[in-house]
N, C-alpha and C positions, 0 to 999 in steps of 0.2 A: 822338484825331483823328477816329475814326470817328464820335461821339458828336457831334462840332462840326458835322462835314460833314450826320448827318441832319438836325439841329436847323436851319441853313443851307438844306437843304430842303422842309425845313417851311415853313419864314419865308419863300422863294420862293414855294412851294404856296399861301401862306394868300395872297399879295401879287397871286398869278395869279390867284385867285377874285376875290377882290376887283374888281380890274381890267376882269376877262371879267364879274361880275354889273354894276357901273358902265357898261362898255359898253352891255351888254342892256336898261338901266334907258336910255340915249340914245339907243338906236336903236330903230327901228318903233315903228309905229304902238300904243297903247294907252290905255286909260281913266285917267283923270288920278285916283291914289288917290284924294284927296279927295275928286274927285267921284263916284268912288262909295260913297266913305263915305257922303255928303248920301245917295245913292240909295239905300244900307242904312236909314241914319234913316228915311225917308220908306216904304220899304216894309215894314218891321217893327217891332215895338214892342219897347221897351227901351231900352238903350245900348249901344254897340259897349262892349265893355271888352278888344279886341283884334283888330291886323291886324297881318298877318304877311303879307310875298312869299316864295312859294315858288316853283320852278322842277319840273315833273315831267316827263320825255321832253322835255323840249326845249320846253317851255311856261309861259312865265311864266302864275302864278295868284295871285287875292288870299284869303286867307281872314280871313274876322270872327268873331269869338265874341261874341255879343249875348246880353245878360242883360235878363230879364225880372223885376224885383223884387215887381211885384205878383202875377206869380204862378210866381216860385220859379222859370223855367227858363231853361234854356242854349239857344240855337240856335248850331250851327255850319254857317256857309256858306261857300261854296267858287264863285269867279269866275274865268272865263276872261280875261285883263287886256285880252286886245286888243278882246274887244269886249262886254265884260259879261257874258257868258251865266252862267248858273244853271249849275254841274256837279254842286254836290252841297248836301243841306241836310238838318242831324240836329238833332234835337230831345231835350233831354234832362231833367231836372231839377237845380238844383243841388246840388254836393255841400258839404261843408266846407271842401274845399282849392280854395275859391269865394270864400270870405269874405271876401279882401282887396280882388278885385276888386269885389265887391257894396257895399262901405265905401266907396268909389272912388264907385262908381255912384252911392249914395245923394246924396254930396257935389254931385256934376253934377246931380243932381236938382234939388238944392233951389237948386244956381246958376243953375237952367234956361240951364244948358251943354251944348250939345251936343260930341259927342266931334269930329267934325269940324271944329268952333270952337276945340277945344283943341288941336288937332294942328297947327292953320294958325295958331294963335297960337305955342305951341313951338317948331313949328320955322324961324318968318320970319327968324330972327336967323343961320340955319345953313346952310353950304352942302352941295350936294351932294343925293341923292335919297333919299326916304323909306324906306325898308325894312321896319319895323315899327314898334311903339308898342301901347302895355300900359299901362293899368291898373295900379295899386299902393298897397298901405297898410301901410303897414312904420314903427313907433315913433309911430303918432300921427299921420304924416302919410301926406296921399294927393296920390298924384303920377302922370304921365304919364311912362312911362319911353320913349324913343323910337330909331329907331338911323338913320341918314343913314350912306349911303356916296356915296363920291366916288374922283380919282382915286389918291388916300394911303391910301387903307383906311377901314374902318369905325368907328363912335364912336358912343357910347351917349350918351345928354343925360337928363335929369330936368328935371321942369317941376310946381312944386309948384299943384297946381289951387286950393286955398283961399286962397292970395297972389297966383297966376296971375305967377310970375314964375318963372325959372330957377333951381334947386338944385345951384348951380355943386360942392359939394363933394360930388354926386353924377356927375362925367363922368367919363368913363372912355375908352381906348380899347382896340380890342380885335382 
């Protein structure tokens, strides 16, 4: 009994975030991801190959990890969502547990796809708010992995980028 009731707790706990992060994403004022995705493209060179929402002290943030393939490096930036600002930006080189993403990158390259383009293509079909979205090359294909939450919980999508079509036997929810 005691094992049912925490598990029952959990599944509420995880139901509440959920919930309270869906609210947060509908209310106040903030920068439309996507469009700062375009605004990442445009001020930095490479490809985004990752955006993630995070929440710190009670402040939603966007973070991108931008690859640089012509010259081997990682930028990671960090945005204030309500009105852009610059918080943080590291610079690094790539390492090997890079490589799927950069296989990813190269593909968008030569599609002259922008990662933005692929995100608004993915996830037109899907309700609910963006949450993140990743870069992936796993068995040969390279894909957009992306997560949407709403008011049922969160779900993970794939969106194979060299078909540009949805990797239905890749959803998941979670």
């Amino acid at each position: 009994m005691r094992y049912w009731l925490l598990g029952a707790l959990m599944v509420t706990a995880g139901a509440s975030a959920n919930t309270s992060l869906f609210n947060l994403l509908n209310t106040g004022d903030r920068v439309n991801p996507v469009a700062m995705m375009e605004r990442v493209e445009t001020d930095h060179p490479g490809y985004i190959a990752d955006f993630e929402l995070d929440v710190q002290d009670g402040e939603l943030r966007y973070e991108f990890d931008v690859i640089n393939a012509d010259e081997n490096t990682l930028t990671e930036l960090t945005f204030r969502a309500t009105d852009g600002t610059l918080i943080l930006q590291r610079n690094s080189k790539l390492e090997a547990d890079d490589h799927d993403e950069l296989e990813a990158v190269k593909l968008l390259d030569r599609k002259q796809l922008r990662f933005s383009e692929l995100v608004r293509m993915a996830s037109e079909q899907h309700e609910g708010k963006l949450m993140g979205a990743q870069l992936e090359h796993d068995l040969g294909i390279s894909y957009l992995e992306f997560k949407m939450v709403d008011e049922n919980g969160k779900r993970k999508h794939a969106f194979d980028i060299q078909k540009l079509k949805p990797l239905p036997m890749l959803q998941w929810e979670r």
